[in-house]
DRENTORSE-591062 format. One record per residue (C-alpha): residue in one letter; x, y, z. Coordinates in steps of 0.2 Angstrom, whole numbers, padded with zeros to 4 digits, always signed. Example, Ala and Ser with C-alpha at 12.3 -4.5 7.8 and 13.67 -1.06 7.14 Angstrom:
2
A+0062-0022+0039
S+0068-0005+0036
//
This chain:
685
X+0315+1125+0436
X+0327+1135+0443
X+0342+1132+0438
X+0360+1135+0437
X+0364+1148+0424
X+0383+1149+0429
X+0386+1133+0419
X+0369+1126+0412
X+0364+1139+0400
X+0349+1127+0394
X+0340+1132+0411
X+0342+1152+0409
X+0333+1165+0401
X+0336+1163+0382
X+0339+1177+0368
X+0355+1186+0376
X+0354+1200+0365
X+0334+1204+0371
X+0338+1203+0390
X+0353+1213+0390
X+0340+1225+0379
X+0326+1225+0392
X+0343+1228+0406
X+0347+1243+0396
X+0327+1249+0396
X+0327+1246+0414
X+0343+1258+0417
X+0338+1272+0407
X+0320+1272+0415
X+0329+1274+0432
X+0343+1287+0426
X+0336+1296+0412
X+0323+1309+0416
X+0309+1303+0404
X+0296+1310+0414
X+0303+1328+0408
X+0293+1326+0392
X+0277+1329+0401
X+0272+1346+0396
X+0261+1353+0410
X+0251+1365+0398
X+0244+1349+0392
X+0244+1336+0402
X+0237+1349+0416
X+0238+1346+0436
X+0240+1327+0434
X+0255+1328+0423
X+0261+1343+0432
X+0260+1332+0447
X+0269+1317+0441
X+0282+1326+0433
X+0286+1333+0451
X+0284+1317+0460
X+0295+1307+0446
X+0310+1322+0447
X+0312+1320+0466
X+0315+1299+0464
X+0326+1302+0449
X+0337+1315+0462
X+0338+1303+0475
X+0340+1290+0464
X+0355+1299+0456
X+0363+1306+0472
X+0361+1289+0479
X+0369+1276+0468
X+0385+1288+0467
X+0386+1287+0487
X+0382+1270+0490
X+0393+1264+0473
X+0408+1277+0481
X+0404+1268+0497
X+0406+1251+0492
X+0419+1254+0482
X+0430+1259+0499
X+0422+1243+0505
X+0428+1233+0493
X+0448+1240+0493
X+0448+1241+0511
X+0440+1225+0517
X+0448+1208+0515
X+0437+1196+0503
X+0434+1183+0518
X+0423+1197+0526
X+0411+1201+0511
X+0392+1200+0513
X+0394+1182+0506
X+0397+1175+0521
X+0381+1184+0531
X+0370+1178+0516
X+0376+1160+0518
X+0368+1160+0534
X+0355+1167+0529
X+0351+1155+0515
X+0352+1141+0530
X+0340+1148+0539
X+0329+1153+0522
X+0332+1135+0520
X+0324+1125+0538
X+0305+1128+0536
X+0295+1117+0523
X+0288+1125+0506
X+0271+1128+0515
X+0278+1132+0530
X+0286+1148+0525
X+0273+1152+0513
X+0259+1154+0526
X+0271+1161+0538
X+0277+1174+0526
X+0260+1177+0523
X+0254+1179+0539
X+0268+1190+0545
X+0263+1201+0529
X+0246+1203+0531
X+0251+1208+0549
X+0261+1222+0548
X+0250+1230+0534
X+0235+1227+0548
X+0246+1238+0562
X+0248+1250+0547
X+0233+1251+0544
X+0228+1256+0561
X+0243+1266+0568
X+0246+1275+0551
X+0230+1278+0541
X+0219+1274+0557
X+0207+1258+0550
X+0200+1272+0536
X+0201+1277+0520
X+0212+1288+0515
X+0207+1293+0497
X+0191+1295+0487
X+0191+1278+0477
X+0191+1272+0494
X+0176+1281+0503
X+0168+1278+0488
X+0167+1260+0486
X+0165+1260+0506
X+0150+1270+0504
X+0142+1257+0490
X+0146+1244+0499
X+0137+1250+0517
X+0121+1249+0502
X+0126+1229+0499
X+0126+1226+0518
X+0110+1232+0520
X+0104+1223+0503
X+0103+1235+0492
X+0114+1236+0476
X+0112+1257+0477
X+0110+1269+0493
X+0093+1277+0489
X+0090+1296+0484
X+0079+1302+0500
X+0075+1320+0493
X+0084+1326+0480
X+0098+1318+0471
X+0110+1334+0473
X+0110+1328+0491
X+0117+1312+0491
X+0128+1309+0477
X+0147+1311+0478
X+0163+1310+0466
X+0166+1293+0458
X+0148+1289+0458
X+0135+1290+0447
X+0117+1291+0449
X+0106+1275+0443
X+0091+1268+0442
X+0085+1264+0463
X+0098+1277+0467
X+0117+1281+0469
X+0131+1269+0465
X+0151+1268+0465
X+0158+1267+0447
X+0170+1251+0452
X+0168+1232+0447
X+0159+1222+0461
X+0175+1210+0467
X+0180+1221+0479
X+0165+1231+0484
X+0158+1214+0488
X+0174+1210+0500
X+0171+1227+0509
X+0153+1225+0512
X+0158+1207+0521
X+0173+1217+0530
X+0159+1231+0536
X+0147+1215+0541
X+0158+1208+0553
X+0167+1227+0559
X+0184+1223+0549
X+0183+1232+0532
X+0201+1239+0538
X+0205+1222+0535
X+0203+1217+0517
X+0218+1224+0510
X+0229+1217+0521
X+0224+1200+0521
X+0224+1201+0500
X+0242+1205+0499
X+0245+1193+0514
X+0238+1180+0502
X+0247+1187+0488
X+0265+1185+0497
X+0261+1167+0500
X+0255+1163+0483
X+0270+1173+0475
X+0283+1160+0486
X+0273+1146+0485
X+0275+1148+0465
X+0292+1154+0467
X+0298+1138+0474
X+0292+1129+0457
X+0299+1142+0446
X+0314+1150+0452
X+0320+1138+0466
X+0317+1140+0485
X+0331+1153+0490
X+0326+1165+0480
X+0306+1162+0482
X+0308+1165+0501
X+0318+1181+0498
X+0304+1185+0487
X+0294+1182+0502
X+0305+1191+0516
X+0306+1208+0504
X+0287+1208+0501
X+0285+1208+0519
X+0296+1226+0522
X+0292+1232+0505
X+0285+1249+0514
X+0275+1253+0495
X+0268+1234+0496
X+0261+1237+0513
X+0256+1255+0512
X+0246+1252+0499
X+0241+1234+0504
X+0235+1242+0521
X+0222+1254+0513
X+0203+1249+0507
X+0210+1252+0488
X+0206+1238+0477
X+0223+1237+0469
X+0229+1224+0486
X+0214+1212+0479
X+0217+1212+0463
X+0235+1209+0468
X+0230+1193+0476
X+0220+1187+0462
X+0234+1189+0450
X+0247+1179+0464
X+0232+1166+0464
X+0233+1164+0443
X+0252+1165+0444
X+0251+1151+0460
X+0237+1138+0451
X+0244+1143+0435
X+0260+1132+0438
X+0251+1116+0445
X+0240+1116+0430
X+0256+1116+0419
X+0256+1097+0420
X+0237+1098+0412
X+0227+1097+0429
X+0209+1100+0425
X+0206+1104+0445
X+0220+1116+0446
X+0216+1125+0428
X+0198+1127+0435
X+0206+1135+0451
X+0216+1146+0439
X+0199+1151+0430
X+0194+1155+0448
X+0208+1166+0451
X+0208+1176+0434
X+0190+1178+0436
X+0194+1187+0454
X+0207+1197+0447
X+0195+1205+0432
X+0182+1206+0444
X+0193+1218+0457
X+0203+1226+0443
X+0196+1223+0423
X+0211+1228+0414
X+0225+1225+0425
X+0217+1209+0428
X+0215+1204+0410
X+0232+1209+0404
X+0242+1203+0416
X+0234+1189+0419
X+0234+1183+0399
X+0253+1188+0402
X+0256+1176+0417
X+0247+1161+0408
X+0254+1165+0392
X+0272+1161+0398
X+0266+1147+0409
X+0257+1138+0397
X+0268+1143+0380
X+0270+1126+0372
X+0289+1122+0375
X+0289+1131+0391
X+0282+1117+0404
X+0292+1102+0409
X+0280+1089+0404
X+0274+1093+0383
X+0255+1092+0381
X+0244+1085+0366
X+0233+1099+0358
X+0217+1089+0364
X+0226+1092+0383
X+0230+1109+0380
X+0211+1114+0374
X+0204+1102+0389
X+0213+1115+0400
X+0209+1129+0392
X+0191+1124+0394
X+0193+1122+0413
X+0199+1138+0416
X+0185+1145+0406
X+0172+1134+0417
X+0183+1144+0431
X+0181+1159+0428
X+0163+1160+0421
X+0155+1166+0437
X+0165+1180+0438
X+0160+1186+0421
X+0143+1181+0425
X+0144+1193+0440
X+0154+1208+0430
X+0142+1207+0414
X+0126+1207+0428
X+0132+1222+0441
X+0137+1229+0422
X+0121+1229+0415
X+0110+1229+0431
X+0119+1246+0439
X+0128+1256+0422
X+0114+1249+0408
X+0125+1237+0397
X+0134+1219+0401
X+0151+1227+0394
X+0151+1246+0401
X+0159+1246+0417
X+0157+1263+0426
X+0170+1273+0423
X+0163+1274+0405
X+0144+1277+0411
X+0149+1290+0420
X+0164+1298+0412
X+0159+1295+0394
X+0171+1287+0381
X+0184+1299+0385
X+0189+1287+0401
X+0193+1272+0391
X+0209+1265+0385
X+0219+1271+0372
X+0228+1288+0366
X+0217+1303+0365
X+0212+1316+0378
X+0206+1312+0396
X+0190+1316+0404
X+0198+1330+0411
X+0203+1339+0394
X+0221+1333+0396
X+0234+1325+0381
X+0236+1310+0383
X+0246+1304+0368
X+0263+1293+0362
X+0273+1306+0371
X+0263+1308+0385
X+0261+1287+0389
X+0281+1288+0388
X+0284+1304+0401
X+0270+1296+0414
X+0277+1279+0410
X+0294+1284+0414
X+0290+1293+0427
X+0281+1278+0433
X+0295+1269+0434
X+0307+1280+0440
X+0297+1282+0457
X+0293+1263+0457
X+0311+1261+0458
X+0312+1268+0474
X+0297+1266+0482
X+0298+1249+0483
X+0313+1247+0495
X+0314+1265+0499
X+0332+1261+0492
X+0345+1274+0489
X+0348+1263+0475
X+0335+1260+0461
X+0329+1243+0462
X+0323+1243+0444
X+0343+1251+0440
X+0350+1235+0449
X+0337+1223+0440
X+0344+1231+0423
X+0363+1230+0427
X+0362+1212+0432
X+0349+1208+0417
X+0365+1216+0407
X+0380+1206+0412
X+0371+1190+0419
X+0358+1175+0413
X+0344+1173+0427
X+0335+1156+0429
X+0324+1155+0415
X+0309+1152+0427
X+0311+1170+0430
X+0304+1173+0414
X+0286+1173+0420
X+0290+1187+0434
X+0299+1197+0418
X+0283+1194+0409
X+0271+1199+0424
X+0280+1217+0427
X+0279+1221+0407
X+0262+1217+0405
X+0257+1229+0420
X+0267+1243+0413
X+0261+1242+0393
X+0244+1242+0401
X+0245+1255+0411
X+0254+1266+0396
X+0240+1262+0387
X+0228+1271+0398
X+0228+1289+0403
X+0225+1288+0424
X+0244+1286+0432
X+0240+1290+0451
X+0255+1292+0463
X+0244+1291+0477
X+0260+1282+0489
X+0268+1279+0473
X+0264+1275+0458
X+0249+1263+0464
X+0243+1259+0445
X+0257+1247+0445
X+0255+1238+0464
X+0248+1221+0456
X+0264+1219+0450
X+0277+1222+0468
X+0279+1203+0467
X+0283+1202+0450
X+0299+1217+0452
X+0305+1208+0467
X+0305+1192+0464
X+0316+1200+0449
X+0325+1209+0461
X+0328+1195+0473
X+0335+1183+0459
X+0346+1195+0453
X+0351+1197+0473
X+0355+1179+0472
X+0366+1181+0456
X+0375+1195+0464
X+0376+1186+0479
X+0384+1168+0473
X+0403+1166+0477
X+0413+1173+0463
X+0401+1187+0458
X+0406+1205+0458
X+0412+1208+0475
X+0407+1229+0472
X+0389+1223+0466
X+0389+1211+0483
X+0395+1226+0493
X+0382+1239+0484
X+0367+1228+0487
X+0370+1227+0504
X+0373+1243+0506
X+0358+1250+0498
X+0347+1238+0508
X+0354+1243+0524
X+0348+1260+0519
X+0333+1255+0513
X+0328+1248+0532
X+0332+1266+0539
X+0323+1276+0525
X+0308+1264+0525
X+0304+1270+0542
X+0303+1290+0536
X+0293+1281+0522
X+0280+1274+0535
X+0278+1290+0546
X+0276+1302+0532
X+0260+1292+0525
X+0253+1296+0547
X+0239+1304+0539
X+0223+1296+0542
X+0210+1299+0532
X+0196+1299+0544
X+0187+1316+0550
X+0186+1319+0568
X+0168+1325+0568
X+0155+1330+0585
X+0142+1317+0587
X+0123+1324+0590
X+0118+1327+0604
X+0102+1315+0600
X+0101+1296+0595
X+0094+1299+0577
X+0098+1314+0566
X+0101+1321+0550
X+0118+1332+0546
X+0121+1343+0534
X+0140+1345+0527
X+0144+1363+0520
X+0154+1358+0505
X+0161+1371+0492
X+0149+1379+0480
X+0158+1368+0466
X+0153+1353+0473
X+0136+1359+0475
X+0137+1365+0457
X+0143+1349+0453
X+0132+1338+0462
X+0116+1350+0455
X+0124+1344+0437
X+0125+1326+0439
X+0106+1324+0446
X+0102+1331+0432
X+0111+1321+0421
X+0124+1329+0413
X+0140+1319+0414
X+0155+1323+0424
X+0168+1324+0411
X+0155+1338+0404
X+0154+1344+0421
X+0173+1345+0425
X+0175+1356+0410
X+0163+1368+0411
X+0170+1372+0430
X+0186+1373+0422
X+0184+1382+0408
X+0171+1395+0415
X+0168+1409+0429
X+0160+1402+0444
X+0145+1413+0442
X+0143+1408+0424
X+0142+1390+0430
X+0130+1391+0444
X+0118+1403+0433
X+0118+1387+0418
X+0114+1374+0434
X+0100+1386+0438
X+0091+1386+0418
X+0096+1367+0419
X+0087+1361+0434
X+0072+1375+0433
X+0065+1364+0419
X+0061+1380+0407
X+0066+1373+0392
X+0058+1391+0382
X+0073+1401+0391
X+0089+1402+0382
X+0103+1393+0392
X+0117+1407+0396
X+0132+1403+0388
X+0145+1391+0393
X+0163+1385+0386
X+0160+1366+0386
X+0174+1362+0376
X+0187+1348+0381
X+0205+1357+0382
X+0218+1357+0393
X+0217+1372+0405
X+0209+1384+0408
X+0207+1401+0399
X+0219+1415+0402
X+0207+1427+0406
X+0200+1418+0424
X+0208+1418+0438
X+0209+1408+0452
X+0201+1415+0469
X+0199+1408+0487
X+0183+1410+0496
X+0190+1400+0509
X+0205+1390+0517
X+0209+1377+0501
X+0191+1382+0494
X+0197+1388+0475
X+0186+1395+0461
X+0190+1403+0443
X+0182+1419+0441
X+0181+1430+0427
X+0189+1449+0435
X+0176+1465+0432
X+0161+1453+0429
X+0144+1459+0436
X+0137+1446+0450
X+0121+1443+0456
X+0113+1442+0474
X+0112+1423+0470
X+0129+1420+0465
X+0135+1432+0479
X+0127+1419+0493
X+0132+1405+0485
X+0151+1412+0485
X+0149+1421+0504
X+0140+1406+0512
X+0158+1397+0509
X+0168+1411+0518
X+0170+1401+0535
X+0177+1386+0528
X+0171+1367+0518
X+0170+1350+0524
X+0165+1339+0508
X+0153+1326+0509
X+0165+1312+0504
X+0175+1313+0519
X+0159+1307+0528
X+0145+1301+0519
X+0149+1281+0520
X+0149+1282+0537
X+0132+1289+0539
X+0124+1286+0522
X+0103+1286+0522
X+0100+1267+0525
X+0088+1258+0537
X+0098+1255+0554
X+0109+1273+0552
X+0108+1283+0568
X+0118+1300+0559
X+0113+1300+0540
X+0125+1314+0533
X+0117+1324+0518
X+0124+1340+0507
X+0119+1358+0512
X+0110+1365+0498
X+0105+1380+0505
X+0091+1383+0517
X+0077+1380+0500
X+0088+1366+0492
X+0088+1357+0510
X+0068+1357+0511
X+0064+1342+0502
X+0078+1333+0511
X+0069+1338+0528
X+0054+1332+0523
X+0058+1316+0518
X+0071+1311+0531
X+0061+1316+0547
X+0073+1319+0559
X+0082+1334+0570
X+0093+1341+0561
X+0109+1351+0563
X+0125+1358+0554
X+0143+1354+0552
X+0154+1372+0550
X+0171+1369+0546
X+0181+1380+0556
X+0200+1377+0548
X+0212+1362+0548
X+0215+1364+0564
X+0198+1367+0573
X+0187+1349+0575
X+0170+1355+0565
X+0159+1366+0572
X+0140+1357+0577
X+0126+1367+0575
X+0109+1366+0580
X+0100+1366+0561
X+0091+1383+0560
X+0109+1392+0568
X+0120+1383+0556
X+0107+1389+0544
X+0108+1410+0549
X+0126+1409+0549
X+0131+1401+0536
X+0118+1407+0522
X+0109+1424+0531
X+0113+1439+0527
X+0126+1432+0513
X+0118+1442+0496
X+0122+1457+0508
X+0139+1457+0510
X+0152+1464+0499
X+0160+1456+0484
X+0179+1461+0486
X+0182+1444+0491
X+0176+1435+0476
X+0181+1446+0462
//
């Protein structure tokens, strides 16, 4: 299904016009600042944020294409044609060339998964290194011990942490169950650093085993080889992140989507399967790119053998058979943990306002036409360069060569792959750049197997000795900058922390007073869109005095008044104080405070360690030595006491560069919270 597109324009991509348009899109997403149109007075920190991140590609990215082109350029003039790249690459299609198909697949695979395991040890140290992460941790340390929720031992406040929600039987992470369900066999057998790895080692084998069916075996191993040094493929694909297994689900569909193409009832069930997996790990990424996948493999007219309608419908079924226990299992953990088959968590605990489609965020923020453009573009831009670290934008090289070349037309499922994860993703308002653009990391195979064909093209005798001469380049510098790529992600997110001095004890973390604020809110059951705004929109102390009338349960006292609506930003007239080291709260200047306020604020003054840092490794479940709790106060922390009967002591967070402080409970107790309504307020207003 490869092809030669030189001569044999039957076997390439059809519609010149529309490839040479989609060239063009490609072009201007990597050298037009598109990410510019997002206005940081509406789109708040996370627009602000991306806007940043997307400028600094587009610099490099502009900066470098002018050396590297200048330098291949001289190349070119100076450097007889007998000693261009062409010659090295010959080889190295010999050697590309020697293993069998499944050979290489596993090998590539294997080699993948292995670096992304050292990764995950020497650079993020085997732990999470983000809150989605310690999050579905913690969920899953309940499903090893049998549980679907870790149980409220006191009050609620005590427990909970962000992207959770509380349920009925307890507290539970607001992610599908694919990939919880993999971490809690990973925390079973010691290895829950593994998962991602082994996904996106499974995913580079699936990818080339494909490859060598669609777009012929030279380009599918190359598509293997870059996967395996793409730094933003194994960065990401070395953390607990469910993104790595729903990549692997979607290589899976893309892999047993091509042997069904003949009409394989065994093969379209395994495609069901894989489908299934995906949605399960990742709904809509899964869903959409998924149908994208299959919709091009199984287009009638697409497939080298023409099926009967009765053969295509018997497939359809098969895949369907496939994939119904994972949408057995979703509509379940759906209904069981968030109260309906179809609302995943997100919704329960964001509301309506985290779904798909224009509007404004859960956080207050725009998220319209012109918004999905600027984080889209912006998306892009970074992808560009994140994949390959390249001074030169891979997506920019994709676009020139989709403009003056045909590409095998089996590339067109790849092509398809990469758009279908970038419209849905600018149909939804969450574009984390957390090592890059993650949202679109399902799709790394998909933009370099487009990169890699387009390699080839450039590549074949005859081509454009200055685009031979440029690829090589950029790669060669990609190689050095991947390795300043890798050491600036040496961040690990674990938190060095003094153990007890006893075998069994209970240890409270001294968050900040908006976490406290905030967990108070959510055990009471207001949601945390609700609760985000009004910590946004409100003084500190306005706050903290409505999470008092709310949890006091005096519903004949007037709540005290509070801004709860859903804008952009925050008022002009707060302002933004620091109690401690990173520890920030909006206060409104010359307001009265009161003694309660007052504590709350100067209990904070030594410094906060938040409960997510450490909560999944000592959550309060049968078997847990160290069961870490929230500090509510010396009152708040009573009914916690008396039902987790065990000594107790204190974490005091001493600065970033001090190892926490352990205290015996009733010390931690006296310094942090005595004495605290007698100090002075200068600073907290």
């Amino acid at each position: 299904m490869g092809g030669n597109c030189g001569a044999a324009s039957a076997h390439c991509v059809p519609m010149p016009y529309l490839r040479r348009l989609l060239g063009a899109a490609l072009l201007l997403s990597a050298y037009a600042p598109i990410h510019r149109l997002l206005d940081p007075a509406a789109t708040g920190p996370a627009g602000a944020a991306t806007r940043a991140a997307a400028e600094a590609a587009w610099t490099v990215g502009i900066s470098g294409t002018l050396i590297v082109v200048t330098f291949a350029w001289v190349c070119v003039r100076m450097v007889p044609r007998g000693r261009l790249p062409i010659r090295w690459s010959e080889t190295a299609v010999r050697w590309l060339t020697t293993p069998t198909p499944a050979t290489f697949a596993i090998g590539i695979g294997v080699v993948t998964a292995s670096l992304a395991g050292i990764l995950a040890i020497a650079v993020h140290g085997g732990s999470p290194t983000s809150v989605d992460e310690m999050a579905q941790l913690l969920h899953a340390r309940a499903i090893v011990s049998g549980r679907m929720t870790i149980p409220f031992e006191g009050p609620a406040a005590a427990w909970t942490i962000q992207n959770g929600i509380g349920v009925q039987g307890g507290w539970a992470s607001i992610y599908p169950p694919v990939h919880t369900l993999l971490l809690a066999a990973g925390l079973a057998g010691g290895l829950a650093w593994l998962v991602g790895p082994v996904a996106i080692g499974v995913a580079t084998a699936a990818t080339v085993s494909a490859g060598e069916r669609l777009i012929g075996s030279t380009p599918a191993r190359a598509v293997g080889l870059l996967l395996a040094v793409s730094p933003f493929w194994l960065l990401v694909g070395s953390t607990h992140l469910s993104h790595a297994t729903a990549a692997a689900g979607l290589a899976l569909v893309l892999y047993t989507g091509v042997r069904a193409t003949r009409g394989s009832l065994v093969w379209a069930v395994a495609t069901g399967v894989a489908l299934g997996f995906a949605i399960g790990a990742r709904p809509w990424v899964g869903l959409s790119s998924g149908a994208a996948i299959l919709l091009v493999l199984w287009w009638p007219g697409t497939q080298t053998e023409e099926l009967s309608a009765g053969a295509q419908l018997r497939r359809l079924g098969a895949m369907c058979l496939g994939g119904l226990p994972f949408a057995g299992l979703l509509f379940w953990w759906n209904a069981r943990l968030f109260e309906h088959p179809l609302q995943l968590g997100y919704s329960a605990a964001f509301g309506p306002s985290h779904g798909l489609g224009f509007g404004v965020d859960p956080w207050g923020n725009l998220y319209g036409a012109v918004e999905a453009m600027g984080y889209t573009g912006g998306d892009l831009t970074m992808l560009g360069l994140k994949l390959f670290e390249s001074p030169i934008p891979t997506l920019a090289f994709i676009g020139a060569v989709l403009i003056v070349r045909p590409l095998p037309r089996g590339v067109t499922v790849f092509a398809a792959w990469a758009a279908a994860a970038v419209l849905a993703n600018a149909a939804y308002w969450h574009h984390g750049i957390h090592m890059g653009p993650r949202m679109l990391i399902e799709s790394t195979p998909a933009w370099i197997a487009l990169f890699a064909v387009s390699g080839v093209v450039i590549l074949r005798p005859g081509a454009s000795r200055l685009g031979a001469w440029s690829l090589s380049v950029a790669m060669l510098a990609a190689w050095a900058l991947s390795i300043g790529a890798v050491r600036n992600q040496m961040t690990p997110g674990a938190v060095m922390l003094p153990d007890p001095p006893v075998d069994t004890a209970i240890v409270f973390v001294h968050g900040s007073w908006a976490s406290r604020i905030a967990a108070r809110l959510g055990s009471d059951g207001m949601r945390k869109d609700s609760i985000e705004t009004a910590l946004r929109r409100n003084d500190v102390c306005a706050v903290d005095r409505y999470t008092r009338w709310r949890t006091a349960g005096d519903p004949a006292a007037d709540p005290p008044p509070l801004d709860l609506d859903p804008v952009s930003g925050s008022p002009a007239s707060l302002e933004t104080r620091s109690l401690s080291p990173g520890n920030l709260v909006r206060v409104e200047p010359g307001v009265v405070v009161d003694a309660s306020c007052l504590r709350e604020a100067r209990s904070d003054r030594l410094g906060v360690l938040e409960l997510e840092l450490v909560a999944w490794q000592g959550p309060p479940l049968p078997g847990v030595e160290v069961v870490f709790a929230r500090d509510l106060g010396p009152v708040g922390n009573i009914a916690v006491l008396e039902a987790v009967e065990r000594p107790a002591f204190v974490y005091v967070d001493r600065g970033s560069e001090d190892e926490a402080l352990l205290l015996d409970y009733a010390a931690g107790m006296e310094l942090l919270w005595g004495g605290a309504a007698r100090e002075g307020i200068g600073s907290v207003r």
